[in-house]
C-alpha positions as CSV (number, residue, x, y, z in Angstrom):
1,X,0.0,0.0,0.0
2,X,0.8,3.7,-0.2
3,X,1.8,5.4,3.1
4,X,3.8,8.4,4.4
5,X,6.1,6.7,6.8
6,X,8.5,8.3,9.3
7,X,11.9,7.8,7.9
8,X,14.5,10.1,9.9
9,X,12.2,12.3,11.6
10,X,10.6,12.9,7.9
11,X,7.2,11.8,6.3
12,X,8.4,10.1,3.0
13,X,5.4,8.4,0.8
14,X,6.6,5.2,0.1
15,X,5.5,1.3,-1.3
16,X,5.2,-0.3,2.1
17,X,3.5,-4.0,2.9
18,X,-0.3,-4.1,3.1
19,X,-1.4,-4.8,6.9
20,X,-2.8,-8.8,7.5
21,X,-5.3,-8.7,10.1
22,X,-5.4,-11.1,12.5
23,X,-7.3,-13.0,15.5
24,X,-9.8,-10.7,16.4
25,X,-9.3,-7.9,13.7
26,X,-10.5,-6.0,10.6
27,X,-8.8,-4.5,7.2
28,X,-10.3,-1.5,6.8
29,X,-9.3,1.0,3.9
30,X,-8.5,4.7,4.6
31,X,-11.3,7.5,4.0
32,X,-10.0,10.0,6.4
33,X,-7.9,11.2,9.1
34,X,-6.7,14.0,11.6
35,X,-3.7,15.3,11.6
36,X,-3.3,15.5,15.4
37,X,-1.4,18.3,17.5
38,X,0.4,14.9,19.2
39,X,2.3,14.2,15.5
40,X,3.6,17.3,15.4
41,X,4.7,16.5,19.2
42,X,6.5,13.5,18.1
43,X,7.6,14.5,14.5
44,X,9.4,17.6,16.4
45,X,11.2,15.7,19.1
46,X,11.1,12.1,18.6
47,X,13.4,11.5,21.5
48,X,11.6,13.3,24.6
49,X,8.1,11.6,22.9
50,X,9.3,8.2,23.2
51,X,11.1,9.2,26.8
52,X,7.6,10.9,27.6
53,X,6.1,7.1,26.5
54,X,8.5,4.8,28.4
55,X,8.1,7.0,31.4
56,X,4.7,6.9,31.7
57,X,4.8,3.6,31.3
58,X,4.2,2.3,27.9
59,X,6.4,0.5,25.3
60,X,7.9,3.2,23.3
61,X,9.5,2.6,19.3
62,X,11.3,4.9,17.3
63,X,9.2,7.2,15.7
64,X,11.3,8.7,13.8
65,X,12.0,5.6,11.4
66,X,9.6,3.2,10.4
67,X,5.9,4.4,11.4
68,X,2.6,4.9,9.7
69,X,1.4,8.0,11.9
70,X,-2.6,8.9,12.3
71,X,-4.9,7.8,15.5
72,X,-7.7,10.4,13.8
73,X,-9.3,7.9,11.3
74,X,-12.6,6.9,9.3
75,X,-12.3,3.8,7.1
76,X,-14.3,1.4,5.2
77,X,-14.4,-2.5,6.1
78,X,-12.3,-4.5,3.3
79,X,-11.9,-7.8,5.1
80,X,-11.8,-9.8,8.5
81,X,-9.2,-11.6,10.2
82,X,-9.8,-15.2,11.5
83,X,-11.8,-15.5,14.9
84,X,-14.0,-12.7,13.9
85,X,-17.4,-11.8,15.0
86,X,-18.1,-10.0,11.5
87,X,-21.5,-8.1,12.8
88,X,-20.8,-5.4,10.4
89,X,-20.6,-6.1,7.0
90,X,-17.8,-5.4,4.6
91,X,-18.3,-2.0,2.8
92,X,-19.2,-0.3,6.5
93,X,-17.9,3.0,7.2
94,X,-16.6,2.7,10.9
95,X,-14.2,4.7,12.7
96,X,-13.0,3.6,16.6
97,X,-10.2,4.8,19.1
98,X,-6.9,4.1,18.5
99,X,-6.4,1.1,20.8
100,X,-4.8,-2.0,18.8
101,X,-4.2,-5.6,20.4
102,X,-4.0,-8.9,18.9
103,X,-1.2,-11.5,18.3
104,X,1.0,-8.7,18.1
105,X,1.0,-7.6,21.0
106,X,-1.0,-3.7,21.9
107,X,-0.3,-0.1,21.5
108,X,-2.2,3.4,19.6
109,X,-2.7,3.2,16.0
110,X,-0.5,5.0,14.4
111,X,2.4,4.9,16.9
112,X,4.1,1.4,16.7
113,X,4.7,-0.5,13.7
114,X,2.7,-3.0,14.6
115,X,-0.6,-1.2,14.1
116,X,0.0,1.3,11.1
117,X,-2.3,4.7,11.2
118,X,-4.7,6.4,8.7
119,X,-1.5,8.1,7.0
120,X,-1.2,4.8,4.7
121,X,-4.2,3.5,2.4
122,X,-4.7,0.2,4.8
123,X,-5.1,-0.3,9.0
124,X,-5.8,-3.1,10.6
125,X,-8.3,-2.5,13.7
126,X,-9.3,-4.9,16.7
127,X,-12.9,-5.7,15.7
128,X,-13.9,-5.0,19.3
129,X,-13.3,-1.1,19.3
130,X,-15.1,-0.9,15.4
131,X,-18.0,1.3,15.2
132,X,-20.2,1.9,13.1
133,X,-20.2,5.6,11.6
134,X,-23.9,6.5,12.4
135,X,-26.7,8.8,10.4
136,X,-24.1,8.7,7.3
137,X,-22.0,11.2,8.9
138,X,-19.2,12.4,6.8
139,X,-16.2,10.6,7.2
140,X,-13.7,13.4,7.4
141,X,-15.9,14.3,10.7
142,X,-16.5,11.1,12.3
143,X,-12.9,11.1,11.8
144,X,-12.8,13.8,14.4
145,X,-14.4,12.0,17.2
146,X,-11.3,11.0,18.4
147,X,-9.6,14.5,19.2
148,X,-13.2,15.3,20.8
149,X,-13.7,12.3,22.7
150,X,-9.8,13.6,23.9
151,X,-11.7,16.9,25.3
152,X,-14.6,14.8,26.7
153,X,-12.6,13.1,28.7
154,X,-10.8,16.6,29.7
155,X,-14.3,17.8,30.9
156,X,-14.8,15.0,32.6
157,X,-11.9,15.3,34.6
158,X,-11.9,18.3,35.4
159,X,-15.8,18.2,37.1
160,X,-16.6,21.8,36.8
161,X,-19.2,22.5,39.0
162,X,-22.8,24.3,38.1
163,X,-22.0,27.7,37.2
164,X,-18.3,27.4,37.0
165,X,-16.2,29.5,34.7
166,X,-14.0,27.4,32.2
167,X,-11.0,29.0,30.7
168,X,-9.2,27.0,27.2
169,X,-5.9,28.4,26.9
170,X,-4.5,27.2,23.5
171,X,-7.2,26.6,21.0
172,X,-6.0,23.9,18.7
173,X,-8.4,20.5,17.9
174,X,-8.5,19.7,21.8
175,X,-9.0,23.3,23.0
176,X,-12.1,23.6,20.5
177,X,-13.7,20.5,21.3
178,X,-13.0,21.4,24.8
179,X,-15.7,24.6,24.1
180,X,-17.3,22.2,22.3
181,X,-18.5,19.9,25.5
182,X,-18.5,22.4,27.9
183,X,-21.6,24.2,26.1
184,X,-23.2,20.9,24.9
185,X,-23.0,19.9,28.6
186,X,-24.3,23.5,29.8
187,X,-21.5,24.9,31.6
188,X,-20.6,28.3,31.0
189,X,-19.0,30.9,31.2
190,X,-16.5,29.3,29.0
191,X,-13.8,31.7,27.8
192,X,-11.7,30.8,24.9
193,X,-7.9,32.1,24.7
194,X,-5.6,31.9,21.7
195,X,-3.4,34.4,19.4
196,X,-4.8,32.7,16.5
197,X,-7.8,35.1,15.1
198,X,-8.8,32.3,12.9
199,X,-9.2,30.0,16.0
200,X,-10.6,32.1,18.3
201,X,-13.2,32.9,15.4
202,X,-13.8,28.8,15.5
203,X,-14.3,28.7,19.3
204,X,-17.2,31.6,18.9
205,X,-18.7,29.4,16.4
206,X,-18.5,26.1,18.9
207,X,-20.2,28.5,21.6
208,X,-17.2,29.9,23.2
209,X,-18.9,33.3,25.4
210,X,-15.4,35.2,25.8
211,X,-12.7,35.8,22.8
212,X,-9.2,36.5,24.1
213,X,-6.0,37.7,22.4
214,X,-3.3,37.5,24.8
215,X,-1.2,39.5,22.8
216,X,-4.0,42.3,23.8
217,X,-5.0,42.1,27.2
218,X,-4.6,39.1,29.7
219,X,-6.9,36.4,30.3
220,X,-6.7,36.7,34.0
221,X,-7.6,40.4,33.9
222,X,-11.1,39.3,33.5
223,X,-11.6,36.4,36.7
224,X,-13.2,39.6,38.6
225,X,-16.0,40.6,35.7
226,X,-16.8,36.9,36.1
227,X,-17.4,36.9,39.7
228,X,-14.6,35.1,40.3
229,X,-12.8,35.7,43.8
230,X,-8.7,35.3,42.9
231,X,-7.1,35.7,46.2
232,X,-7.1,32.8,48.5
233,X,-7.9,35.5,52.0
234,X,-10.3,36.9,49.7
235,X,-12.0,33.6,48.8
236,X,-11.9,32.4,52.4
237,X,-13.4,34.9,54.0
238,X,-16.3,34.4,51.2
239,X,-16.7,30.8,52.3
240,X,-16.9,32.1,56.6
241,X,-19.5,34.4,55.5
242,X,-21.7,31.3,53.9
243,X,-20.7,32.5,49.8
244,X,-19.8,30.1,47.1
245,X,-18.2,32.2,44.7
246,X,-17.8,30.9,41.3
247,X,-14.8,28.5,40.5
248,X,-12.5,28.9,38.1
249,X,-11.5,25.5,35.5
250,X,-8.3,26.0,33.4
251,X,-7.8,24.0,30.6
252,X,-4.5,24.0,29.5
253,X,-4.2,23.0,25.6
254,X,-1.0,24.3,24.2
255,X,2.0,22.3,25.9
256,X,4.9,23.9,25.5
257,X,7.4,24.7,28.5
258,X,6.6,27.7,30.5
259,X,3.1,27.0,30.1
260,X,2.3,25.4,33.2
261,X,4.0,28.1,35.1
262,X,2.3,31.0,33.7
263,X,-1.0,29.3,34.3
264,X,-0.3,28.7,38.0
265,X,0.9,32.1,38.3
266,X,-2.3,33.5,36.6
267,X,-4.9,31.1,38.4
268,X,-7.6,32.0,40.9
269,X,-7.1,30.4,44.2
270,X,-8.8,27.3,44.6
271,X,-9.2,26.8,41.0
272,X,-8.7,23.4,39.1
273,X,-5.8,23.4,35.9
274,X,-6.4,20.4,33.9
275,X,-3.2,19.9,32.1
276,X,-4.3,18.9,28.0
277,X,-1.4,19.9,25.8
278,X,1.5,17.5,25.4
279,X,4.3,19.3,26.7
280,X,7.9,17.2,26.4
281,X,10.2,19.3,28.2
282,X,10.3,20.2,31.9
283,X,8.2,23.0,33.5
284,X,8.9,25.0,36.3
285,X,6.4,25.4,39.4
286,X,6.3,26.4,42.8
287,X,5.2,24.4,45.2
288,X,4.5,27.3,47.9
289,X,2.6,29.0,45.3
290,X,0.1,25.8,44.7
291,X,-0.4,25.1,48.2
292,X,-1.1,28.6,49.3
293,X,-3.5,28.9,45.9
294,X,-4.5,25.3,47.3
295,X,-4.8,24.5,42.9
296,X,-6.1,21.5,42.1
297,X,-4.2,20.1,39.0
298,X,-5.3,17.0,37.0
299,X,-3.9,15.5,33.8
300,X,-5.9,14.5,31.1
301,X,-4.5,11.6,28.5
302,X,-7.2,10.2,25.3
303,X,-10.3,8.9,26.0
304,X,-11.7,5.7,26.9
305,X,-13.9,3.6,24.4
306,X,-17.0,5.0,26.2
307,X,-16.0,8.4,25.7
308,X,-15.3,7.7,22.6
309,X,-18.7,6.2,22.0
310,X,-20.5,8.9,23.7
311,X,-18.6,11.5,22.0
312,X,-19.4,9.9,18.2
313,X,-23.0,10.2,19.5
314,X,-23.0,14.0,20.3
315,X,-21.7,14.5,16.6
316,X,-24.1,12.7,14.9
317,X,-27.0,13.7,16.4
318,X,-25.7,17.2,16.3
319,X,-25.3,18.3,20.0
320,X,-21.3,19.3,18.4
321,X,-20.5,20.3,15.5
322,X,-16.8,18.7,15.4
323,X,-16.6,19.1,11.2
324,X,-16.8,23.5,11.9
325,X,-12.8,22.6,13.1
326,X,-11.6,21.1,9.7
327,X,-10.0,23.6,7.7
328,X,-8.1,21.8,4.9
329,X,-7.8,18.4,3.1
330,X,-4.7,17.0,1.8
331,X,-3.8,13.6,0.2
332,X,-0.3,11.6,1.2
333,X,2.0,13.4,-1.3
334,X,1.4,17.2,0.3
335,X,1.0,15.5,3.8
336,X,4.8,16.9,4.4
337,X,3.6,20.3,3.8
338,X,0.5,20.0,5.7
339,X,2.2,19.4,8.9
340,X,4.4,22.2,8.3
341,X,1.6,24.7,7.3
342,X,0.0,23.5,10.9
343,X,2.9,24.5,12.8
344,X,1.9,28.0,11.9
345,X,-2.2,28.3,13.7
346,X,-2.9,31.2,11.9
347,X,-4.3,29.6,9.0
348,X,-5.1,26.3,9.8
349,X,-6.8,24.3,12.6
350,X,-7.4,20.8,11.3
351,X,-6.4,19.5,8.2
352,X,-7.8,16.0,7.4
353,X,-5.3,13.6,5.4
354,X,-7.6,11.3,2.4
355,X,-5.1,8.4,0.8
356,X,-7.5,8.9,-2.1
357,X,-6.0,12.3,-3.2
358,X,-4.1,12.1,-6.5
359,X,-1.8,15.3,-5.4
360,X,2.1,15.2,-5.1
């Protein structure tokens, strides 16, 4: 098959071996898939994302040689493996999270070897994570329910409570879908942060109530026109008179160092920070200044297949509108230049990769 595989920290399109399914899985054929902010993340610095991986306690590979990127993905049933169930019948768009296990072992799609991504014409998936795409949903959006079921997990753990006021800092794929929940599950204020015009103009459109350009005027400038009590004497002496002020979520999308620390710095006390972006590199925090703040911080990693399921639902029956996000389409021979035109936000937000594309 045709595939754009890693080959010295480099997407080369290249001849590479069709993928056999086995026990337990499906051959499904490409329609569409993400480009997700975490490929960038590991086409940047291989070397921290595979010492990120091994760290946290999974089987890391080298990504930069050797490996079909894309966890994103929509595809189209060619065939079964032996020791199939084969409910859905072959010609079935279905799309599913990015967990693969079989004979080979287990891992995400798209980041071992062993389970090649949507950024080749073929994938093999385990049969017991296939969905169905529902209410003939396009497949370059059902494609997107993995990046949103990402930010419904985010909600999730962050549990804002009724009336809370959410601030996304970093309004890439996560950071939108993150608006996205939060209004289809009713919380609001949700204030939407980015430098990106053309983002920011995406989160109004997903329901966002605030816009803010840092380079303008600083989110945490506003905590106090949302009712929001920053000062941890000042929020204290609420709670001894009987108040519950409003509290403050921050959800912290962008994931480069220095991040965390400025979003610490800037937090109200007893706010959560729900840390989204991948960052690779170190951060600095104080301790005193979380403990006197008493933050709550929380990471946030995927989402689970019930998530995921949950999330595909919202989409289809319209409670988010996850296809606003996509911005461009590329086939395998201008993926290269996609990736590159997505390191710079102020044009793009998602662009969706289709094998199909004749384009070089």
């Amino acid at each position: 098959m045709r595939a754009a595989i890693t080959r010295t920290g480099a997407l080369v399109v290249e001849e590479v071996p069709d993928p056999v399914p086995q026990a337990g899985q499906v051959l499904v054929r490409t329609l569409a898939c993400g480009i997700c902010g975490s490929d960038l993340h590991a086409l940047g610095d291989p070397g921290a994302f595979a010492d990120v991986v091994r760290r946290s306690g999974g089987t890391p590979c080298d990504i930069a040689d050797g490996v079909v990127l894309g966890h994103e993905f929509a595809a189209e049933i060619v065939d079964y493996g032996p020791g199939t169930v084969r409910a859905l019948p072959t010609g079935t768009v279905v799309c599913g999270p990015p967990i693969g296990f079989g004979p080979q072992g287990t891992g995400i799609i798209g980041y071992t070897p062993a389970f090649p991504g949507g950024f080749g014409e073929y994938m093999i998936l385990s049969e017991a994570f296939t969905l169905p795409v529902p209410n003939g949903l396009d497949p370059r959006t059902a494609a997107l329910t993995e990046p949103f079921s990402v930010a419904t997990r985010a909600v999730r753990r962050a549990e804002p409570a009724p009336g809370a006021v959410s601030m996304v800092i970093g309004l890439g794929p996560v950071g939108l879908g993150i608006v996205a929940v939060l209004k289809a599950r009713g919380h609001g204020p949700v204030v939407a942060v980015d430098f990106s015009p053309t983002r920011r103009a995406l989160a109004a459109k997903l329901g966002a109530d605030l816009l803010i350009d840092p380079a303008v005027e600083s989110p945490y400038d506003r905590w106090t026109s949302l009712g929001v009590i920053t000062g941890t004497m000042d929020r204290m002496a609420a709670e001894y008179r009987g108040l519950k002020p409003p509290e403050a979520v921050l959800f912290e999308c962008v994931g480069s160092p220095g991040m965390l620390s400025w979003v610490v710095e800037g937090a109200p006390a007893a706010s959560k920070i729900v840390l989204v972006g991948v960052c690779l590199r170190p951060d600095t925090v104080e301790p005193g200044l979380v403990a006197n703040k008493e933050l709550d911080i929380r990471g946030s990693f995927g989402g689970s297949p019930a998530e995921y399921r949950q999330t595909l639902r919202d989409i289809a029956e319209g409670r988010i509108d996850a296809g606003v996000i996509i911005t461009g389409t590329t086939g395998l021979g201008s993926l290269a230049g996609a990736v590159a035109e997505l390191r710079e936000p102020d044009r793009h937000a998602k662009i969706v990769v289709d094998p199909s594309l004749e384009d070089s």
